[in-house]
C-alpha positions in Angstrom: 90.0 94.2 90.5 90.6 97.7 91.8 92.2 99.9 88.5 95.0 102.4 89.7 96.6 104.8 87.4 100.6 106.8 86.6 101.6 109.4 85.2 104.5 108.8 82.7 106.1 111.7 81.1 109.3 111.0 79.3 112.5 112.8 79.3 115.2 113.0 76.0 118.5 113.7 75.8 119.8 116.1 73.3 119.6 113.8 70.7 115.8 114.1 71.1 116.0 109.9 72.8 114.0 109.2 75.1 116.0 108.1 77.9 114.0 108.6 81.1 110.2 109.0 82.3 109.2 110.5 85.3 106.3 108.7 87.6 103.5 111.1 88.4 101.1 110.3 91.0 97.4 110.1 90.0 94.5 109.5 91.6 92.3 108.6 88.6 91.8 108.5 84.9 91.4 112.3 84.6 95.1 112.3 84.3 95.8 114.8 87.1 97.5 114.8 90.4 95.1 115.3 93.1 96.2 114.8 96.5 96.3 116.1 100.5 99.4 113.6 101.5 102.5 113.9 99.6 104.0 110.8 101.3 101.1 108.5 100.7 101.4 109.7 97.0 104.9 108.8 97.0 104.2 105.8 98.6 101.5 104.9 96.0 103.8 105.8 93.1 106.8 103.1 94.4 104.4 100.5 95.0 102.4 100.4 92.0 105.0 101.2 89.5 107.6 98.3 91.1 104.7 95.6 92.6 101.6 97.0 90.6 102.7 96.9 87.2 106.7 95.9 87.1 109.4 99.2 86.8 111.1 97.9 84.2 107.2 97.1 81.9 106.4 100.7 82.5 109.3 102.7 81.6 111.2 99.9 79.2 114.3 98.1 79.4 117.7 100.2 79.6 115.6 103.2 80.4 115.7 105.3 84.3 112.5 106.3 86.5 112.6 109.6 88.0 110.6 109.6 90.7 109.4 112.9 93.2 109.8 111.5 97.0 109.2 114.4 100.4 110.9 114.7 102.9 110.0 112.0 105.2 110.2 109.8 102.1 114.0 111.0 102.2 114.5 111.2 105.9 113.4 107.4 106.8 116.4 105.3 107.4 114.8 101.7 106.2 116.3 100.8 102.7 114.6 102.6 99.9 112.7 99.8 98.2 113.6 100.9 94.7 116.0 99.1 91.8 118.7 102.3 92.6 120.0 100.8 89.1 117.1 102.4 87.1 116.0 105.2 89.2 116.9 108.7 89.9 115.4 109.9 93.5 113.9 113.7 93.0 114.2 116.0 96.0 111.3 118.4 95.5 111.5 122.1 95.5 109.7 123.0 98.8 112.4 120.3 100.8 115.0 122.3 102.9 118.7 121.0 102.1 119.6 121.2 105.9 121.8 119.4 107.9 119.4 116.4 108.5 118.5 116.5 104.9 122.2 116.5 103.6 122.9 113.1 105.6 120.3 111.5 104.0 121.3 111.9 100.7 124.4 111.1 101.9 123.2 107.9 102.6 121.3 107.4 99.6 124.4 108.1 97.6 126.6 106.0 99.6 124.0 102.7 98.6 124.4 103.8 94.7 121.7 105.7 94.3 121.3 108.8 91.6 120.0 111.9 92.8 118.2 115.0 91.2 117.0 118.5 92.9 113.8 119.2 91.3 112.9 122.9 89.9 116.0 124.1 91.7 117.4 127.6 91.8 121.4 128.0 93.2 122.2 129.3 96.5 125.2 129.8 98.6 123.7 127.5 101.3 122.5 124.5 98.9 126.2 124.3 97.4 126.8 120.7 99.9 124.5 119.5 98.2 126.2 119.3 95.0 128.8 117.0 96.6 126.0 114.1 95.9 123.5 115.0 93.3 123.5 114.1 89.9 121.3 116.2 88.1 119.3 119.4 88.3 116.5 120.5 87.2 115.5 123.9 86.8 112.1 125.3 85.4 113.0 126.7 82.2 109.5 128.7 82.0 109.4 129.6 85.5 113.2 131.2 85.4 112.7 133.2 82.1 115.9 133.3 79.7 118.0 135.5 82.0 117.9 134.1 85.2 118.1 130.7 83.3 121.0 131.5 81.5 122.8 132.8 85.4 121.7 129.4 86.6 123.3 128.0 84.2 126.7 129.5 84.1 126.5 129.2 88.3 126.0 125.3 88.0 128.6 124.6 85.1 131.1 124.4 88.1 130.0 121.6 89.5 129.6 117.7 87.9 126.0 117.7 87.2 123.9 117.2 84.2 121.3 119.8 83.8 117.4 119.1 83.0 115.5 121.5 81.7 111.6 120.9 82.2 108.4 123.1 81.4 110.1 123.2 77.6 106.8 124.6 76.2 107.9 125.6 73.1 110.3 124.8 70.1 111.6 128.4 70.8 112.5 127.3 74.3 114.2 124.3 73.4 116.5 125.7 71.2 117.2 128.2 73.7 117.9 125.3 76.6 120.1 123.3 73.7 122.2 126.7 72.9 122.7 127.3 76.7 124.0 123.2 76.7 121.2 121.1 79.0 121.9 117.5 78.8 118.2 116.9 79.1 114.7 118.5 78.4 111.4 117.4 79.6 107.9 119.5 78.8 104.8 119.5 76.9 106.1 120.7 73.7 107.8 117.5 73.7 105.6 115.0 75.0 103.0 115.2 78.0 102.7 113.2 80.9 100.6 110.3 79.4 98.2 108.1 82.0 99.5 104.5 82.2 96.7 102.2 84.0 97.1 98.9 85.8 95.0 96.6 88.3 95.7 95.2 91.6 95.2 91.5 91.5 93.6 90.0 94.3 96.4 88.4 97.4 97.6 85.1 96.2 96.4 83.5 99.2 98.1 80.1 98.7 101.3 82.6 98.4 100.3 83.9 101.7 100.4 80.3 103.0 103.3 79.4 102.2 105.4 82.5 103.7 103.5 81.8 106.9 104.5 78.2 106.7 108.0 79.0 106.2 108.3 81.9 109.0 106.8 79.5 111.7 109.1 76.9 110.8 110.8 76.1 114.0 114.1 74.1 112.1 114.7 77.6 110.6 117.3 79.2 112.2 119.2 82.5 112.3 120.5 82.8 108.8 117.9 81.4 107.2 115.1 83.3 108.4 117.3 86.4 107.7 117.2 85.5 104.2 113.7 84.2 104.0 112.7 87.8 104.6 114.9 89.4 103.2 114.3 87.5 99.6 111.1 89.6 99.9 111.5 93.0 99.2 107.7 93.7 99.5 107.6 91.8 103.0 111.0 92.9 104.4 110.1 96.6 103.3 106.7 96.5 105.1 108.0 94.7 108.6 111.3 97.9 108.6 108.6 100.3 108.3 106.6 98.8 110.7 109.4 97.5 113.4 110.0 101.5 113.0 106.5 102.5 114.2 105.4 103.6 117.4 103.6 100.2 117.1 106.6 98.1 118.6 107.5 100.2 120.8 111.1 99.8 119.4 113.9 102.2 121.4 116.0 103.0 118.2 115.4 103.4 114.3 116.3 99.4 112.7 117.7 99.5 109.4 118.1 95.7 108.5 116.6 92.7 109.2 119.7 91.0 110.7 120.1 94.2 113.0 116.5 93.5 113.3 116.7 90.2 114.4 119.2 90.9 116.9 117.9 93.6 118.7 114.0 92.2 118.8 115.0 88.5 118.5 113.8 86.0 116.3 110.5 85.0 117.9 109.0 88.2 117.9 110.5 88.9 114.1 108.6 85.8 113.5 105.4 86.8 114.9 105.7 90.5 113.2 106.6 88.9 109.8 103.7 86.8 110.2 101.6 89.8 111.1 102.9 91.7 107.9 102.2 88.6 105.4 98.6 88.6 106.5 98.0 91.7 106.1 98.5 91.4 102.4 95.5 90.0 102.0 93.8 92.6 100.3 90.5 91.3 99.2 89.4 91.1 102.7 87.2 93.9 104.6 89.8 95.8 106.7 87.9 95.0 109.6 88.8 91.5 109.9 92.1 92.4 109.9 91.8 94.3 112.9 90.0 91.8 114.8 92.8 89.4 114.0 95.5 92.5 115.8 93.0 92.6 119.0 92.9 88.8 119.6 96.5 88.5 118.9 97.5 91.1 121.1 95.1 90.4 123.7 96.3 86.7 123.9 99.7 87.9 123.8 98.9 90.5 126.9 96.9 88.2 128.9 100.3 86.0 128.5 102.3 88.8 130.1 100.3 89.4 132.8 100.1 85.9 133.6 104.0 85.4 133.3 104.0 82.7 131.0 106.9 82.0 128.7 107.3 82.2 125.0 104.7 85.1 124.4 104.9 85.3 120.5 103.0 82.0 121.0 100.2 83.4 122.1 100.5 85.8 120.1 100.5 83.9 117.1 97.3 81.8 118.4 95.5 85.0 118.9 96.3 86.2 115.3 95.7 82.9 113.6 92.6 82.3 115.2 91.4 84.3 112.1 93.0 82.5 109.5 89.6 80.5 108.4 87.9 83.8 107.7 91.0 85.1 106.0 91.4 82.8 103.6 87.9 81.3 103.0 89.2 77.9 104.5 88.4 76.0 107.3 91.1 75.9 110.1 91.5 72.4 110.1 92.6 72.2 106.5 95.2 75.1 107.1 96.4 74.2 110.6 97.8 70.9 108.4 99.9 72.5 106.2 101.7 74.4 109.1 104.1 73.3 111.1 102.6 74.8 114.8 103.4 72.9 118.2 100.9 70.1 119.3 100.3 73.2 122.1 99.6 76.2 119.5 96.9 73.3 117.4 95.1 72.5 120.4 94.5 76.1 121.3 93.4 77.0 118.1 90.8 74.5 117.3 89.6 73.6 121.0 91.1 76.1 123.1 92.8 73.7 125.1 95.7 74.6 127.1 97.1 78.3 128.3 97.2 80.0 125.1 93.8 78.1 124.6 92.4 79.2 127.4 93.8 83.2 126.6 92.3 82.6 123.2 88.6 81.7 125.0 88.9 84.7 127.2 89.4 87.1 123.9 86.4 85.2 121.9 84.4 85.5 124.7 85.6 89.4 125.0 84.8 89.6 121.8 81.2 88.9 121.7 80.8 90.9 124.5 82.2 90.2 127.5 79.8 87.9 129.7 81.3 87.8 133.1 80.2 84.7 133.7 81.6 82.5 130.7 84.6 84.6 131.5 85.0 83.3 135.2 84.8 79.9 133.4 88.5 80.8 132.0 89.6 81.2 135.5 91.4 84.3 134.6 91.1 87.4 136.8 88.7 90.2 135.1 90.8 93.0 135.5 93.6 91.6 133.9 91.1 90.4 131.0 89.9 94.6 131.4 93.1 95.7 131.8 94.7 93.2 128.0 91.6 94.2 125.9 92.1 97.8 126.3 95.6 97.6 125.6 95.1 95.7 122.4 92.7 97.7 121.4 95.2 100.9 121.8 97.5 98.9 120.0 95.9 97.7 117.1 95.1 101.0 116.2 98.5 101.8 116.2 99.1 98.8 114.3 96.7 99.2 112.0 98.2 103.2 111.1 101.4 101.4 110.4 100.4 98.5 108.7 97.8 99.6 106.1 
């Protein structure tokens, strides 16, 4: 199993208690950050300290993760997919408390979340911002003594608690403690130490259940709504990617039930499904791909044919991998869902329309032979015309999803 690594650094109080950690990115076991993309690292940092190895196993019970998000981390308006009870949300230095910026954490306090600004220095135009934030943090060794000790006296007028990091020597903290910091983080008092964990494989009988569920046609509005939205993991990933250029979506979704009003509940389905099988992680990301083309394709060829119920075809397209997925044979799987007597025959003879779709992107697959493609009795250019387009979209897909 693939190893990934944190950064854990802890933070006291002025009793000298640990009462915090802050999550560092890491890219290896060399216990520094090394990165190009701040928001992937971000990213990386949320997912495997709350899904990799648990929040509350890495930083202990009772205790808060401060955690460094940019600011398109900040900006997105899908629910931030952290406990807000147990972590503090960093605004780095280098983001710009604008307008847009000032909203956001707006938001973010609105939904209960605590918020710090990270190595801060006081202006005139960040005062707004103070009307949210929790705590400060200013860089003790940075600043020097005098222009600490301004900070300081500037921000006593507002209700924050002050953090004072880059404490690098016992001289230093007694200055921060004299000036009256609530908190102090820095090597003299601990350094970041590396915290490793290991992806496990996809559950893949997980996986098949969830599928099961979502293409269960006696669930209806309400249920499905909560279905998803019992997964934090899977109704996380389908926000982010209903908000992708992907779908095609005209305006930013921020729930699921606002999602499943505005798309519908048969294309919800088929994007859940799309997200759940993409969790399969111990597969080559190629085969994932091929499953995006021959579900799109199918689901294009639908269109242009003006049949009904789309996401059907779709959903044939997409399962047509699920043998190869899951190391199963499609027989033994298809029993265990519960698919239309239409969307069964398809799959395993390629029977009726969105059989017959499904032939057409096999054959399309392997490379097109115009004759066995005549056989499907669908036009060519349209069969031209809906493997382009799927192939446009699945990388688009592809960006969103993985």
């Amino acid at each position: 199993m693939p190893a990934f690594y944190i950064g854990r650094q802890p933070i006291y109080d002025r009793q000298l208690k640990i009462v915090a950690y802050e999550l560092l990115y890491r890219d290896g076991d060399n216990n520094h950050a090394q990165f190009v993309n701040g928001d992937a690292a971000s990213s990386q940092v949320i997912v495997n300290a709350c899904l990799g190895i648990g929040l509350e196993r890495l930083i202990g019970e009772g205790l808060t993760a401060f955690i460094n998000l940019t600011r398109a981390f900040l900006l997105q308006t899908y629910p931030m997919p952290l406990p807000k009870e147990s972590v503090v949300l960093e605004v780095l230095e280098d983001i710009v408390l604008d307008e847009e910026m000032l909203i956001a954490l707006r938001r973010l306090a609105q939904d209960g979340y605590s918020l710090a600004l990270d190595d801060f220095v006081f202006t005139e135009q960040t005062r707004a911002a103070f009307e949210v934030v929790n705590i400060v943090k200013l860089d003790v060794l940075a600043l020097g003594p005098d222009d600490t000790r301004k900070q300081v006296e500037l921000l006593r007028q507002f209700n924050v608690k002050l953090l004072a990091e880059k404490v690098e020597t016992h001289e230093k903290l007694a200055q921060c403690q004299a000036l009256g910091f609530d908190y102090f983080q820095g090597y003299f008092l601990s350094r970041p130490n590396l915290v490793q964990g290991r992806r496990p494989p996809a559950i893949r009988l997980t996986v098949l259940r969830t599928l099961a569920l979502l293409q269960d046609p006696a669930l209806d509005f309400k249920e499905l709504e909560k279905a998803i939205t019992q997964d934090v993991s899977l109704s996380y990933k389908l926000l982010r990617y209903i908000n992708s250029v992907a779908t095609g979506m005209p305006r930013k979704i921020d729930s699921i039930h606002q999602a499943l009003i505005i798309a519908g509940t048969s294309c919800i389905r088929s994007w859940a499904t799309l997200i759940a099988l993409s969790s399969i992680d111990d597969k080559p990301h190629e085969l994932m791909v091929i499953a995006l083309i021959r579900a799109k394709m199918c689901e294009l060829i639908a269109i242009a044919t003006r049949e009904k119920a789309k996401e059907n075809f779709f959903t044939v397209g997409l399962f047509s991998a699920l043998d190869a997925l899951m190391d199963q044979p499609l027989e033994e799987i298809l029993e265990s869902m519960p698919l239309s007597d239409q969307a069964n025959v398809a799959l395993l003879r390629h029977e009726g329309s969105p059989g017959k779709a499904l032939r057409a992107t096999l054959i399309y697959e392997q490379g097109g032979d115009p004759d066995e493609l005549r056989k499907t009795g669908l036009p060519l250019d349209t069969l031209s015309d809906a493997y382009l387009g799927a192939l446009n979209w699945a990388n688009q897909a592809g960006k969103a999803l993985f």
